[in-house]
C-alpha positions in Angstrom: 0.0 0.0 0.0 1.2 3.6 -1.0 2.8 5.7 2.2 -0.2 8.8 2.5 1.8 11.7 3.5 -0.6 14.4 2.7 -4.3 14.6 2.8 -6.1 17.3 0.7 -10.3 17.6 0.4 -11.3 18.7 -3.1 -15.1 20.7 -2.7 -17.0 19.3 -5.7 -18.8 21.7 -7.3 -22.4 20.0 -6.8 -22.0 20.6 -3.0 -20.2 20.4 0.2 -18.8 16.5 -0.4 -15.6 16.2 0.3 -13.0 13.6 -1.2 -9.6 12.8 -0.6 -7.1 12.7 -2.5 -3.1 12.0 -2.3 -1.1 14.6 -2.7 2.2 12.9 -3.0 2.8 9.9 -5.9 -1.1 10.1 -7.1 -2.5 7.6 -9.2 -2.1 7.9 -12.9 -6.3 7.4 -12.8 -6.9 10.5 -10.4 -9.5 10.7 -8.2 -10.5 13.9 -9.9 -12.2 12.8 -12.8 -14.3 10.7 -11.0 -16.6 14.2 -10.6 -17.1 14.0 -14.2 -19.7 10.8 -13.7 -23.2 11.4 -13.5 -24.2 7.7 -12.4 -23.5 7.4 -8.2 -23.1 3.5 -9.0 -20.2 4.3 -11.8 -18.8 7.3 -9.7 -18.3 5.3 -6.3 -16.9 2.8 -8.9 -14.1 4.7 -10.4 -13.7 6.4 -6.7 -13.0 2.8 -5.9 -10.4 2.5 -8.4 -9.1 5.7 -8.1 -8.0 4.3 -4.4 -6.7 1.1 -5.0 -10.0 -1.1 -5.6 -12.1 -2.5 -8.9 -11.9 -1.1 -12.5 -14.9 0.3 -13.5 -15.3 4.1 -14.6 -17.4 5.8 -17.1 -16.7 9.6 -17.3 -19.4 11.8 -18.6 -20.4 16.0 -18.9 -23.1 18.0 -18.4 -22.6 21.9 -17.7 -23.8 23.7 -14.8 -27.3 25.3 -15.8 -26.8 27.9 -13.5 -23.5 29.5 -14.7 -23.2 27.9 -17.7 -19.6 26.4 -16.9 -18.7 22.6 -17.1 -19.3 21.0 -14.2 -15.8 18.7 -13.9 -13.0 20.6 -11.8 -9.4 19.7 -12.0 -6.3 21.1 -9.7 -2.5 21.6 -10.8 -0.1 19.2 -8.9 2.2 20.4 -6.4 4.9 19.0 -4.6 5.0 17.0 -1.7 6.2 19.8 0.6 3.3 21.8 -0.2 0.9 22.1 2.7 -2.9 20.9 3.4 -3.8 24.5 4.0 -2.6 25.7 1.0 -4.1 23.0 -1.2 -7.2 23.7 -0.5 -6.8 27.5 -0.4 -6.4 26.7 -3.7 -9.4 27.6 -6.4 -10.9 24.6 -8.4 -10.7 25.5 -12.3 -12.8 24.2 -15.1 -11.4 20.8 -17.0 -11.3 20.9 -20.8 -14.3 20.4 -23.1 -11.9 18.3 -25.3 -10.3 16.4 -21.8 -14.1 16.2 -20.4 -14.9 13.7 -23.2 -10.9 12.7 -24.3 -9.1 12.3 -21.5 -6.6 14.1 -23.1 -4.2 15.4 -19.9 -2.6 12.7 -17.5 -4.9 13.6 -14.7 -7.7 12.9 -16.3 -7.2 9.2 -18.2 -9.2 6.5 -16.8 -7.8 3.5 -18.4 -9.4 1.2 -21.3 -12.1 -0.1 -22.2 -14.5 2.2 -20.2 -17.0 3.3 -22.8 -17.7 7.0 -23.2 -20.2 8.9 -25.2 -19.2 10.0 -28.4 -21.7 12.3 -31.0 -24.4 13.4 -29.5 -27.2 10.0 -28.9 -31.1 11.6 -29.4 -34.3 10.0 -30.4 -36.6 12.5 -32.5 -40.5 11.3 -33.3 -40.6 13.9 -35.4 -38.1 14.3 -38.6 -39.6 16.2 -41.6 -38.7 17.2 -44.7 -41.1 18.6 -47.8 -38.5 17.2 -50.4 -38.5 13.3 -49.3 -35.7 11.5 -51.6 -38.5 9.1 -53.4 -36.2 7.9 -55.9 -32.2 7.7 -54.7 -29.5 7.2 -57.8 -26.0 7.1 -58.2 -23.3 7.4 -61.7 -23.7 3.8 -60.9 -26.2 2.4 -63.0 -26.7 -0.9 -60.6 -27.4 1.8 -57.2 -29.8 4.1 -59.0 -33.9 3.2 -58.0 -36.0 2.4 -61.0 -39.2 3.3 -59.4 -40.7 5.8 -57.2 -41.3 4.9 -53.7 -43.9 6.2 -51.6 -42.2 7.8 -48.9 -43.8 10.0 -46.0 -42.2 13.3 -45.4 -42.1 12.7 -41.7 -40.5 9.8 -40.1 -38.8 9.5 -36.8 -35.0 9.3 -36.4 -32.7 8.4 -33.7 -28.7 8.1 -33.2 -26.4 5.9 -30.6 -22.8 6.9 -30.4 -20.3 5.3 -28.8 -16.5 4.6 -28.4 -13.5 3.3 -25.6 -10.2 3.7 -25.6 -8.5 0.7 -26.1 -4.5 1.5 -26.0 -3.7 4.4 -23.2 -0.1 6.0 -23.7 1.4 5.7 -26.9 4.7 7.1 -28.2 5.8 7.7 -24.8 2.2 8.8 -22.7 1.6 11.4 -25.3 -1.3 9.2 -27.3 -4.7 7.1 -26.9 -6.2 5.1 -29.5 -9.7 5.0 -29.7 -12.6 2.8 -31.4 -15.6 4.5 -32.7 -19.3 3.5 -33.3 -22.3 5.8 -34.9 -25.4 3.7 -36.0 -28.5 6.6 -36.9 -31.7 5.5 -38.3 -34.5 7.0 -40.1 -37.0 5.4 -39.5 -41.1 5.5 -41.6 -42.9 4.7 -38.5 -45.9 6.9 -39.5 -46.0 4.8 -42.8 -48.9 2.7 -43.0 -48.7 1.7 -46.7 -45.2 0.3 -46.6 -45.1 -1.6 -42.9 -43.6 1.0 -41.3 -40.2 0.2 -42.7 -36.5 1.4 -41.6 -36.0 3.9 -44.5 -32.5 4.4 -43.9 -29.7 3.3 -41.1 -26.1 4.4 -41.4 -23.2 2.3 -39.4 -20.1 3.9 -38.8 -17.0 2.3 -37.0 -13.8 3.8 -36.8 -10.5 3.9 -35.3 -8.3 7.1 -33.9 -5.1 7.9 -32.7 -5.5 10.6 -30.2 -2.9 13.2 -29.0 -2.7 15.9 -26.4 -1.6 18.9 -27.6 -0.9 22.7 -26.0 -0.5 25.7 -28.4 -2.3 28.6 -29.0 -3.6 30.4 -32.2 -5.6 33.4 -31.9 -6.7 33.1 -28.8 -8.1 29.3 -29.0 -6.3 26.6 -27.5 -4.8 23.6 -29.7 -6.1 20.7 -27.2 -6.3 17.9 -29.7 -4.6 16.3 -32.8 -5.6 13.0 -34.1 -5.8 10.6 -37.0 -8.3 8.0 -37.6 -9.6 5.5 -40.6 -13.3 5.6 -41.2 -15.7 3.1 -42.6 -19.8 4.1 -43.3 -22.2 2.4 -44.6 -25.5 2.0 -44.9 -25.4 -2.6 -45.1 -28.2 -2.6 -48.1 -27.8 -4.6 -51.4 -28.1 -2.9 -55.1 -29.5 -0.6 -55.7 -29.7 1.0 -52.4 -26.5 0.2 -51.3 -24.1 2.9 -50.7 -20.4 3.3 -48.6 -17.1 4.8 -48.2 -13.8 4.7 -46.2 -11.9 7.6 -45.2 -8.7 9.0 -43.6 -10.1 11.0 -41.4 -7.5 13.8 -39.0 -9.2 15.6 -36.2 -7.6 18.8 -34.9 -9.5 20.3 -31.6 -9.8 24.1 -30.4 -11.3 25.3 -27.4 -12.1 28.6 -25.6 -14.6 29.4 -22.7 -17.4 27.6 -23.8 -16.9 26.9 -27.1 -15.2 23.9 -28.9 -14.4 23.9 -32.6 -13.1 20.7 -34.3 -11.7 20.3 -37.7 -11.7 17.3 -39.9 -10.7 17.1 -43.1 -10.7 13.8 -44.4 -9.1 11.6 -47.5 -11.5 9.0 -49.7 -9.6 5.9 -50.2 -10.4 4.7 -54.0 -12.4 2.1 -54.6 -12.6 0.0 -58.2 -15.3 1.6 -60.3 -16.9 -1.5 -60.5 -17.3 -1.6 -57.1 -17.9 2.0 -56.1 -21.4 2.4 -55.3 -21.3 6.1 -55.2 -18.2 7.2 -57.1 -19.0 11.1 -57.0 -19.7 11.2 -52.6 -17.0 13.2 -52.1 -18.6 16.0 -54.3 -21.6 15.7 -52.2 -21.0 14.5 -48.6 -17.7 17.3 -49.1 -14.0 16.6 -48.2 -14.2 17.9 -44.5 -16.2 19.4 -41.9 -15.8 21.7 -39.5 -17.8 21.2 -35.8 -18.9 24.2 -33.6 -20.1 23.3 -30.6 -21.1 26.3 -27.7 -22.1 25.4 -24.0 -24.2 28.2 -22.2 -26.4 28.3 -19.4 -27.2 24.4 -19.6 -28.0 24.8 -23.4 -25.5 23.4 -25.9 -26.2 24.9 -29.3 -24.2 23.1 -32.3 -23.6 23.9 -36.3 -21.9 21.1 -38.6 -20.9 22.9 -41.3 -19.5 20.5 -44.4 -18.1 21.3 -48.3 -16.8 19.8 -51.2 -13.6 21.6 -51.6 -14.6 22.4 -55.2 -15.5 24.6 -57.1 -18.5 25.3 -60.3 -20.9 22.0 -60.4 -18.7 19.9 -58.1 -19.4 22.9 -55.4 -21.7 21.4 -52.9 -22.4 21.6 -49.3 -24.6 21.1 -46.1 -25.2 22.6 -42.7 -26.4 20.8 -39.5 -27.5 23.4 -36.3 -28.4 21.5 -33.0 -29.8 22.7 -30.1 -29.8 20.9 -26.5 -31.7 22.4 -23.6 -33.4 22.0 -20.3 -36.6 20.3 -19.9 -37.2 18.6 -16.4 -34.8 17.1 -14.3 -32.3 15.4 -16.3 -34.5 15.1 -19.5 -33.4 17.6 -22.2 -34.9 18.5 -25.5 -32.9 18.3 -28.7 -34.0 20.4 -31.9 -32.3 19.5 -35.3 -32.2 21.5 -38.6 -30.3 20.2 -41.8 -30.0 22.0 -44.9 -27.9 20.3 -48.1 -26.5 17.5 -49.4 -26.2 14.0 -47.4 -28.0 14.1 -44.5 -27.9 10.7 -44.9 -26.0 8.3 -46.9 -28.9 7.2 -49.3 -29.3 10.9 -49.7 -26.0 11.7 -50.3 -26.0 13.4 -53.6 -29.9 14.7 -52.4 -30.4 18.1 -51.6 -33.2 18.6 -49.5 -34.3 20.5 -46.0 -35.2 18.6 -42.4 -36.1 19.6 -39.1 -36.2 17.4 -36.3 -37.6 17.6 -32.8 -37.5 15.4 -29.5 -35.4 14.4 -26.8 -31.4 14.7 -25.9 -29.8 11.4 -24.5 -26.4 12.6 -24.5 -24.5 16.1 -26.4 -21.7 16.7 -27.2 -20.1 17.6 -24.1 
């Protein structure tokens, strides 16, 4: 057992509760991030390992609806010599969007295979559109739809996002690899004539290599840099089948309340006679840029997503979300799409949606 020498109380920031943690040699898995767990069955777990006992945390984020401020609080270590009293003189200071969700500074990693949320999970009854995609084609000649189906302009849709870290410090501590999963459905649940099929689901596994980074450019802070292979589909056979892979590099900026992530990404080729949707990256664009903005418990997001070209290969979308407080821990989710691809089917379909119904999980 480690030799305690110094005994500190951190004040969480939903009350008086105090927690101790070691001041001298502290556990790569600190006890701090443990605040960042919204479950009191997963947060006495990872308190648990945090001290020497069983493996079990999940780390999630929600902000403080009062101040509009995340609600995980991290410290700066100090040396052994430094004294109880002026530990906790100390003033507890907000943890990272990016590290809330990343567990990007040393502090704040939790080990592998805990799974954490990833894109936003929501279930909307309502999804409309007043330009349904009927009849979905492709250059392909064997993924274009000879007939017109009859499609209602309001379905529901829902998304689950997940992913876990499966490898913490690479090259030396400085990197994480990480394992993706986004499954979204659309789903014709208000269509009587056709069963009430699935219209469309998208599956999206991927893989990233995750750094922690500190620089600065006009007043944002470079918290993230990472590199990731990316496979989406939506598992459907001719003609409605359509997929890609991609190369995908992240790069993360943050400021008070704000979190901007860039992602340009690389198509790997696929044989023509294979390629089921040879002109997507005209369409569902060669990068995207994520704006996400935390303030007083509301999280309001814009996806915004181009081609990279210009003339008749210029084409784009644009995805705002809103997350807010409805009663307790239930929040609302409101969705608006505009452009190409909001789904895979409808990737080369230009059309507009709006969405409306509940938040399981945002961003951060």
């Amino acid at each position: 057992m480690k030799r305690l020498t110094a005994t500190v109380f951190v004040a969480l920031s939903a009350g008086s509760i105090a927690v101790p943690v070691h001041a001298q040699n502290p556990d790569p898995t600190d006890i701090r991030a443990c605040t960042a767990i919204e479950s009191d069955s997963q947060r006495l777990a990872c308190y648990d390992h945090a001290t020497g006992r069983v493996n079990l945390p999940v780390a999630q984020k929600r902000g403080n609806p009062e101040t509009g401020t995340p609600s995980i609080f991290s410290r700066d270590r100090r040396s052994a010599g430094t004294t109880e009293a002026e530990l906790n003189a100390e003033v507890a200071t907000p943890m990272s969007l990016l590290d809330s969700r990343w567990e990007l500074s040393a502090e704040n990693k939790l080990g592998t295979f805990n799974i954490r949320g990833y894109k936003p999970v929501y279930v909307l009854p309502a999804f409309a559109t007043s330009n349904q995609n009927n009849q979905p084609h492709s250059p392909n000649p064997d993924n274009t739809v000879v007939g017109s189906e009859q499609l209602d302009n309001v379905e529901a849709k829902f998304q689950l996002s997940l992913k876990t870290k499966v490898w913490q410090g690479v090259f030396g501590d400085v990197g994480d690899v990480w394992i993706g999963y986004t499954q979204s459905s659309r789903w014709q649940v208000y269509n009587t004539r056709l069963s009430r099929p699935f219209r469309e689901t998208d599956y999206e596994p991927e893989a990233m290599l995750v750094f922690d980074t500190h620089y600065h450019v006009l007043g944002w802070d470079g918290r993230l840099l990472g590199i990731g292979v990316d496979h989406q589909s939506n598992g459907r056979s001719n003609p409605l089948s359509r997929s890609w892979n991609r190369i995908v590099a992240n790069v993360g900026f943050e400021r008070d309340g704000w979190t901007v992530m860039v992602r340009p990404w690389w198509r790997i080729p696929e044989a023509a006679s294979d390629d089921n949707n040879p002109d997507i990256s005209d369409y569902m664009g060669r990068g995207e840029v994520a704006i996400v903005h935390e303030w007083h418990g509301q999280e309001f997001g814009m996806l915004l997503r181009h081609s990279m070209r210009g003339g008749s290969r210029s084409h784009g979308a644009a995805r705002f979300s809103w997350s807010f407080p409805m009663a307790g821990n239930l929040r609302g989710y409101a969705e608006v799409f505009k452009g190409y691809g909001e789904s895979l089917i409808d990737y080369n379909h230009n059309a507009t949606y709006v969405g409306l119904g509940i938040s399981l999980l945002d961003w951060y």
